[in-house]
N, C-alpha and C positions, 0 to 999 in steps of 0.2 A: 339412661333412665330419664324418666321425665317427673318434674316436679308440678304441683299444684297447691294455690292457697286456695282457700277456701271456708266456710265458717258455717255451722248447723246455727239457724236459730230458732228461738223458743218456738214460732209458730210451725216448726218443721221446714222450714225452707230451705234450700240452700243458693249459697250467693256467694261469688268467687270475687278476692281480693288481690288489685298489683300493686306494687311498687308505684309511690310517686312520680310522677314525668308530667312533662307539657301538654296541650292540648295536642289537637289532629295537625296535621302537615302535610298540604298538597304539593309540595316544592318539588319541581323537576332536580333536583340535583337529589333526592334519595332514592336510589334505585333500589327495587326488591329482589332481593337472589332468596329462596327459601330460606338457608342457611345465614344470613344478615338476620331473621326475624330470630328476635328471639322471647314474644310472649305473642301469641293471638288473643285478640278476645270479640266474643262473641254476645247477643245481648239483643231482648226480644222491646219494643216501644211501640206506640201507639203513632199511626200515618193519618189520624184525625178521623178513621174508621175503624179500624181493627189494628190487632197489633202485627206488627212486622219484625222478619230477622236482620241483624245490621252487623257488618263483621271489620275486623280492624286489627293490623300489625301493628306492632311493636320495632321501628327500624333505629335504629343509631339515637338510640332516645326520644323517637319522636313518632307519633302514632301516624299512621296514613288516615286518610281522608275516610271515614267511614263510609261502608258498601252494605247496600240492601239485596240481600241475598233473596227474601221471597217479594213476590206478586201475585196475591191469590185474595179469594176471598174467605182466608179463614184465619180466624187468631192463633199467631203461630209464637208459642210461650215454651221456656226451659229451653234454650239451644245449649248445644257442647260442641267443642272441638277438638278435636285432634288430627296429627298429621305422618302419615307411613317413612319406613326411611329413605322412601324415593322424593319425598317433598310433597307429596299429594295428601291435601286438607278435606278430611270430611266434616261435616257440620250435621247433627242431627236435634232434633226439635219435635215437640208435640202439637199440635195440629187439630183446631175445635171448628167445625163446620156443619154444617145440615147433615150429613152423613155422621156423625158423631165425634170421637174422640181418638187418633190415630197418630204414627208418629212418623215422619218425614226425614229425609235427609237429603243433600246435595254434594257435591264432589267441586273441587277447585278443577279449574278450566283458561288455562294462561293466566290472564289476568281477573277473571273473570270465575264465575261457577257457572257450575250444570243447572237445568230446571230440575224442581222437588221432585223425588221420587217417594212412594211409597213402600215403607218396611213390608211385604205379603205376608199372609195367616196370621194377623195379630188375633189378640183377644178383643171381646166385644168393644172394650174401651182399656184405651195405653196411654197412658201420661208418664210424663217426669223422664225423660229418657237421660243415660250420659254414656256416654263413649269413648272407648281407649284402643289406642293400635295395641295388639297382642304380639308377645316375643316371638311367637309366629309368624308376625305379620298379618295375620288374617285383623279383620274389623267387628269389634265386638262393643255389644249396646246390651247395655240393661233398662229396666220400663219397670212400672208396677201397672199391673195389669188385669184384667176383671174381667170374666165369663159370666155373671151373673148373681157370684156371691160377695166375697168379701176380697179387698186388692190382696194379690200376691205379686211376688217379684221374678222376672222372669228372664231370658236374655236369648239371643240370637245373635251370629256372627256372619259376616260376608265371607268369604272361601272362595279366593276368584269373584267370578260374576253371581252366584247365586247364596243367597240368605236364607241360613237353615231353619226349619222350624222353630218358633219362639217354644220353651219350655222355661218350666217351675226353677229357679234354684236352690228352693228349701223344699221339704216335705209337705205334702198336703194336709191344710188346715183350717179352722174355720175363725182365724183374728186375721184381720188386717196386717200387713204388709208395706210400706210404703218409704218413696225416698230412698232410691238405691243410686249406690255411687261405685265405680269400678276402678281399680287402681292396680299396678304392678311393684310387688317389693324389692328390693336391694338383690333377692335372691332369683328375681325371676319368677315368682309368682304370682299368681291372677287374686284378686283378693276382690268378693263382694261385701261389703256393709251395706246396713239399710236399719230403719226402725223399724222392729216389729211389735206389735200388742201381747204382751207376757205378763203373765200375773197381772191381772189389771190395770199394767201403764205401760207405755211404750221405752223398749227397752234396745239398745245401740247391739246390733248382731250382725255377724261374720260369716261367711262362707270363703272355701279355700276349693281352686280348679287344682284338683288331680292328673290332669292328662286325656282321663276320659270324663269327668262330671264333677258334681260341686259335691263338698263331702258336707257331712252333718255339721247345720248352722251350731253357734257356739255364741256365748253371751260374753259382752264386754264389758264387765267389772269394773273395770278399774277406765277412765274416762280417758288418760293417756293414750289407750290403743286407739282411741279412735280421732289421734292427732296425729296421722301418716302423711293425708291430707292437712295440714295443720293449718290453721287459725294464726296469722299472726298480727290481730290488730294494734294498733297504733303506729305500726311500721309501713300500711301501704293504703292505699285510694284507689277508688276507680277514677279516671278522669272526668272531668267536669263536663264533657261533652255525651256521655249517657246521664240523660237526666234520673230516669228510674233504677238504681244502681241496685233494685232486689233482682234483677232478670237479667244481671251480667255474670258471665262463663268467664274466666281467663284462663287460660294455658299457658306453663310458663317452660320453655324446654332448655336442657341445658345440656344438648348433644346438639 
């Protein structure tokens, strides 16, 4: 199973938190075997024009040399990461260009990644993506996502080579949606949260993958459940070498 810090804050945001360690280390003596890493993190900055994705191990305590995963000309904001259990790293990320608002991802490539590809059939406009390998194995991404009314949350999976239609996770309706996060439990299953607009304020809600679809969202009460993903500040940092620490991913795996 795989763990993650992470912390909701008041402005809705979310931003993933590590464990204290050193700055980056370019030293030929740490060699990367997938299996040696044990936290990626991922993390969108500004290249003095637009912002860019930038990604970085966690080796023997000591972070590698940060790598700019995109080259484009569009602001490329909210990356996530995860990694299948053959060692192969996706990265996915939102995407704002003259064409609008879309959501991108790239594949690890020896040492290196793939060029951006595009998620196909989003909605008009997809922001906020995040990403988890499925006990399937398949690659599964949730977005909030917008046709023309109000965001809803939605998700699409890889299957092999092809990515299936993006759809709804909740029921259709006309409040806001936004901020979805995707996680697997101790038991094996697929778990969406996300904030949704309920009774006049935004309220922390749940959806559960049945096998075949997501079942009726569910409201969470009590603030605990929605510490799966937990929060654990004053125990960890981002490194000092991402200066903007609201637009850092970590991944932390412990398999």
């Amino acid at each position: 199973m795989l763990s993650l810090l992470c912390k909701m804050l008041a402005s809705m945001s979310l931003f993933c938190l590590l464990w204290a360690g050193s700055g980056w280390t370019g030293e030929a003596d740490i060699t990367e075997t997938v299996w040696s890493v044990s936290r990626d993190l991922v993390w969108s900055a500004s290249d003095g024009v637009r912002r860019e994705v930038f990604f970085s191990s966690l080796i023997n305590e000591n972070w590698t040399e940060p790598f700019q995963i995109t080259y484009d000309n569009a602001d490329n904001l909210t990356p996530s990461i995860d990694r299948t259990s053959q060692g192969i790293r996706y990265v996915v990320w939102a995407a704002l260009d003259q064409t609008g608002h879309t959501i991108r991802y790239a594949v690890s490539e020896g040492s290196g990644w793939s060029e951006s590809r595009t998620i196909p059939e989003l909605p008009w406009t997809a922001t906020t993506p995040f990403i988890s390998v499925g006990p399937d194995g398949d690659i599964w991404v949730v977005f909030a996502g917008n046709n023309g009314d109000s965001d809803d949350i939605y998700y699409t999976r890889l299957a092999g080579t092809t990515w299936t239609k993006p759809e709804r996770v909740h029921a259709e309706n006309q409040v806001p949606d936004i901020q979805p996060y995707l996680e697997i439990d101790d038991t094996g299953r697929m778990l969406v949260t996300w904030e949704g607009y309920r009774e006049d304020q935004y309220r922390m809600l749940r959806s559960v993958w049945n096998g075949e679809g997501w079942e009726e969202e569910v409201l969470l009460e009590d603030q605990d459940d929605t510490e799966s993903i937990a929060d654990e500040s004053g125990t960890t940092e981002i490194p000092e070498f991402v200066e903007d620490r609201l637009h850092a991913f970590l991944r932390v795996y412990d398999r």
